[in-house]
N, C-alpha and C positions, 0 to 999 in steps of 0.2 A: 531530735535535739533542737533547740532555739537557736545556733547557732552552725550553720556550714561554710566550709573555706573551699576554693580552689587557687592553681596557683598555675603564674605561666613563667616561660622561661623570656626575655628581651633583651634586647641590647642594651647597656648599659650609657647612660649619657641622654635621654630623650625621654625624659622627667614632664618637661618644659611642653612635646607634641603630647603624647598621652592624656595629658590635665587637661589639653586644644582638645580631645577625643570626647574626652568626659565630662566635659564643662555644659553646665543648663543647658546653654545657647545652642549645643549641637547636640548634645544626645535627647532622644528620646524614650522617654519615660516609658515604662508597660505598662500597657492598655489599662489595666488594671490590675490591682494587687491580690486579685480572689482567684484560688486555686483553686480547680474543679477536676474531676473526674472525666473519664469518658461518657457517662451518661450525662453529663453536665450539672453533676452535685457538687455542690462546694465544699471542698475537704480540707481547707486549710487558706492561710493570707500571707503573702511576702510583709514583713516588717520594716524591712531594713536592707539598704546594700550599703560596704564603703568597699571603697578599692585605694592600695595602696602599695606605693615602691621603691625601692633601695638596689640600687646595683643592679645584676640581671634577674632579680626575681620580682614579680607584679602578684599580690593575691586580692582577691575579691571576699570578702565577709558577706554572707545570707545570712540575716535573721530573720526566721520564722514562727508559727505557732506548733511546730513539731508535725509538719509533713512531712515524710520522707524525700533524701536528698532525690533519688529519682525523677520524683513526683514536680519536686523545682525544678529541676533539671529539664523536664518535660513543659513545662509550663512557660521557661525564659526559653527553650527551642524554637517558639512561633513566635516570637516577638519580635518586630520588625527593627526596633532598636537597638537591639544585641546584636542583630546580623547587621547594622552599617554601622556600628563601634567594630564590630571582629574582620571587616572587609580594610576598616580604617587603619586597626593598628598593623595590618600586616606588615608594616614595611618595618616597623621594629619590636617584631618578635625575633628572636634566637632561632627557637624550633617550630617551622613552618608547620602547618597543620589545617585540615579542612571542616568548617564549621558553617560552609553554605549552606546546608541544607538543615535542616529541625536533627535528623540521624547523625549528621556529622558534629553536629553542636553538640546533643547527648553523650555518643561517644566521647568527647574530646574532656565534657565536664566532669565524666567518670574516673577518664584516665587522670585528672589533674586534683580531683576531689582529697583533700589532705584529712585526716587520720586525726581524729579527738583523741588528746591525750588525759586532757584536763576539761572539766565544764562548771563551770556554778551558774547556773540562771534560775534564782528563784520564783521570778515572775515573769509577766510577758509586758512589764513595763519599757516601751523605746524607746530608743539613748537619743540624747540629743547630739552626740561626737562620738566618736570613737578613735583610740590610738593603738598603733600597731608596733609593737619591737618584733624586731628579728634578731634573733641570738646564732652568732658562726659556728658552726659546729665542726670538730675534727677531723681528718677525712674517716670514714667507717663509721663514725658517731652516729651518723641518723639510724645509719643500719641496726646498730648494737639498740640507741632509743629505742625503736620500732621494736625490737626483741622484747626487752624490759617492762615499756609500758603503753603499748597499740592495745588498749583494750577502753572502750569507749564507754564515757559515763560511769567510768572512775572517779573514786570523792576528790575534788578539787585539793593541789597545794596550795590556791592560793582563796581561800573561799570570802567572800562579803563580811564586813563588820560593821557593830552599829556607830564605830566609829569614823567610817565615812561613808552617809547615808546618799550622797550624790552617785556611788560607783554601783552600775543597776549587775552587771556581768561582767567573766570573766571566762577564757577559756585561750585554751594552747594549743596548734595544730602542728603536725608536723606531714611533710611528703620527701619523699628522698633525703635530702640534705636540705631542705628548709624546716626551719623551727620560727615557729610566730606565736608571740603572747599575743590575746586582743583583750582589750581593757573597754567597755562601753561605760557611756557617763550621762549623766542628765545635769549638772554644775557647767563647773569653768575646767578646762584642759588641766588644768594646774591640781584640783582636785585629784586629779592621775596621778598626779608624780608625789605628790600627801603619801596617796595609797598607797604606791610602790617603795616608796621610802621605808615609810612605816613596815610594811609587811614583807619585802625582799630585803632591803639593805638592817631595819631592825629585827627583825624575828628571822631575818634568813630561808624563808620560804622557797625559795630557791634552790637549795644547798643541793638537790638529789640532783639537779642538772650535770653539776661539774665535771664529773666523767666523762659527760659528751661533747662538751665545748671546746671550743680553740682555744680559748683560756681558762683555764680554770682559778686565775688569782682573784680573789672576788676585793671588792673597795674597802681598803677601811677605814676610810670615811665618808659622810653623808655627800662631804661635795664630788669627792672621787665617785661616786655611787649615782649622782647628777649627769656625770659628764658622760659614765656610759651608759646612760636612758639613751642621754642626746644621740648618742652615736649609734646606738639601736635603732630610735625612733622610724619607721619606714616614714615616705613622702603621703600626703593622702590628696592623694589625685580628685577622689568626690567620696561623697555621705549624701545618701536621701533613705528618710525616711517616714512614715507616717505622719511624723510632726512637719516636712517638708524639708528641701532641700541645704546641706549645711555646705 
């Protein structure tokens, strides 16, 4: 899939050190974005990360050319970059966990890897931005979601139009009680919220959520429909991608 998430659990309040974590100036990049094999054949290319946060939950967006999540997984393990961001933010994660080593970083991406609910990527065109909602869900709701609709590379509810040719993908993850839209883009941010307008609060593209949400009173109006993008919107801590870093 062109698209993997993983998610972490943090303390809520340290927005501000994280962004310090993941900023040009300290993180470093991998090595390179070409994914190989054990024989040392190239099987695939990282595209894309952004990372982004709200409250105690922090998720990372992979875009790829459809390597297996593993196979990425295996690939950001030896990178010396990953292991002094994961040494960095320990002090404000929620759930401690061990990612010293290439084995423990694997394991930990596996445990946190969240669940395609939804995907549209029609091409392997890279976004220049990406934005993230996260939608609260009821307590049982992700549970009950996961029942309904964990079946991956299902047709999108929310698929591309030619009516806004800036928006490259789209896709929904969910992991326990985290629910995340990501929206990528090649325009202006604002181009998003056209999209979302248009096709969640006009056409209601959304409507199959409701069940699982904390609220299920949806806006009815455009500006009521604004204010809770706003209040979705996750923090986006970094975006790099093949066009360079946003």
């Amino acid at each position: 899939m062109p698209l993997d998430a993983i998610t972490y659990r943090v303390r809520p309040g340290h927005e501000d050190e994280l962004t310090e974590v993941f900023s040009p100036h300290n993180f470093t990049r991998v090595d390179s974005p070409v994914i190989k094999d054990d024989a040392g054949d190239t099987v695939g290319m990282l595209l894309g990360t952004g990372l982004f946060v709200q409250g105690d939950t922090m998720v990372r967006v992979i875009h790829h050319d459809g390597v297996s999540a593993a196979r990425v997984a295996r690939h950001m393990s030896v990178q010396k970059g990953v292991h002094e961001a994961e040494r960095a933010i320990l002090p404000f994660l929620a759930e401690p966990r061990d990612t010293e080593t290439p084995e423990g970083f694997r394991q930990h991406f596996h445990r946190s890897l969240m669940t395609v609910l939804e995907q549209h990527s029609p091409d392997e065109r890279p976004a220049a931005g990406t934005v993230a909602l996260r939608y609260p869900l009821r307590a049982g709701g992700g549970a009950e979601l996961a029942q309904a609709r964990a079946t991956a590379n299902r047709r999108a509810s929310l698929p591309l139009s030619d009516g806004h040719p800036t928006i490259v993908r789209t896709a929904m993850f969910l992991h326990d009680d985290t629910l995340v839209r990501i929206v990528q883009y090649d325009g202006h941010p604002y181009d998003v919220v056209g999209f979302l307008t248009d096709r969640c609060f006009g056409q209601d593209a959304e409507a199959w959520l409701e069940p699982y949400l904390e609220s299920s009173e949806r806006p009815g109006h455009p500006d009521a429909y604004l204010e809770l993008v706003h209040e979705q919107a996750m923090v986006s801590i970094s975006h790099m991608s093949v066009l360079g870093v946003g």
